[in-house]
Legacy VTK file of the C-alpha trace (Angstrom):
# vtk DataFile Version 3.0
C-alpha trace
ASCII
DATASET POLYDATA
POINTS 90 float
88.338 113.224 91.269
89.924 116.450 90.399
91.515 118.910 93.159
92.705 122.515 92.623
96.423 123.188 92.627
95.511 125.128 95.733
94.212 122.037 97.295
97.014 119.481 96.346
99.874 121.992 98.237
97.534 122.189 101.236
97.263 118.997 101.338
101.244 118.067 100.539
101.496 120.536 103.417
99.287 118.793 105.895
101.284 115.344 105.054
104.655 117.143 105.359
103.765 117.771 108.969
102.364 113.963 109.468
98.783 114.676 108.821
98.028 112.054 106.104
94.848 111.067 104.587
94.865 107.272 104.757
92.289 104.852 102.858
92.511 101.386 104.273
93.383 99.428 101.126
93.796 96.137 102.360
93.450 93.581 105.627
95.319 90.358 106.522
94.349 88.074 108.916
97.222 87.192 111.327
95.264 85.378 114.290
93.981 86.009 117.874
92.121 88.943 116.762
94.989 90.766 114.703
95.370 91.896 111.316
97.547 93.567 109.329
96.481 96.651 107.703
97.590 98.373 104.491
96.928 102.039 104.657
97.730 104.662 101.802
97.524 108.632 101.356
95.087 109.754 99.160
97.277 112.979 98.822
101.190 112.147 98.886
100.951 108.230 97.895
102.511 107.088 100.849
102.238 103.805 102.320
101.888 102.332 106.450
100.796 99.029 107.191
100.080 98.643 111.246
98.922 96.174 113.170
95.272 96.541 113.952
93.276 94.494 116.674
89.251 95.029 117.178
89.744 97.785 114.706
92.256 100.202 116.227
96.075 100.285 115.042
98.291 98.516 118.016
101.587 97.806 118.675
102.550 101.647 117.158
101.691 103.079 114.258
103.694 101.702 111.387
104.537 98.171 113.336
104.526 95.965 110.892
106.014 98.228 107.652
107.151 101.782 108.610
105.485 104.382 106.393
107.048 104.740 103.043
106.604 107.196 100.400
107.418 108.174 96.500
110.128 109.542 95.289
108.712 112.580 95.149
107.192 112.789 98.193
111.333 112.117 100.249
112.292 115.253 97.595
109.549 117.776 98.810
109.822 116.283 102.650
113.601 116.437 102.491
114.585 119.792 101.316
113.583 123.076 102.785
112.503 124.335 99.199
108.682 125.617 99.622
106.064 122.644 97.927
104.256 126.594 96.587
107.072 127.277 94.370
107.245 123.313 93.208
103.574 124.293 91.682
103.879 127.694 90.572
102.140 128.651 87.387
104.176 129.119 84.254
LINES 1 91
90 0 1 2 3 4 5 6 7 8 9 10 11 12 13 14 15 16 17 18 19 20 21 22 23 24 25 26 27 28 29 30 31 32 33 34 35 36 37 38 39 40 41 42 43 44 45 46 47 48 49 50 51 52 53 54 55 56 57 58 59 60 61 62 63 64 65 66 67 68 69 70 71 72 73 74 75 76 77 78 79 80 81 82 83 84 85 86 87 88 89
């Protein structure tokens, strides 16, 4: 799947303000109707895995691994440099 440039920094936007796109990529089994859940961003790469039960995260998002992301993705989320200029045309 290809995406514009346009549509990569909109979405590195959205995620920078907590609005990822997560895929389920994986379920665990962990009794009494739980499961662990491995969720990652289509956009930024990050990673959550929560604890789901009859389908719906529990227990907070993130309760069983807090979200983690690429290197990349800390760089752009921790400094105040704009992601536009990070994909400006040469």
């Amino acid at each position: 799947m290809k995406i514009s440039r346009q549509e990569l920094i909109n979405g590195l936007l959205e995620c920078k303000k907590g609005d990822h796109k997560l895929a389920v990529i994986n379920r665990y089994d962990v009794g009494y109707g739980a499961e662990h859940v491995a969720r990652w961003c289509k956009v930024c790469g990050s990673v959550v895995v929560d604890i789901d039960v009859d389908n719906r995260i529990r227990h907070r998002p993130g309760g069983a691994m807090k979200m983690s992301s690429p290197t990349i993705t800390r760089a752009i989320n921790g400094k105040s440099v704009a992601i536009e200029k990070l994909f400006k045309e040469n």
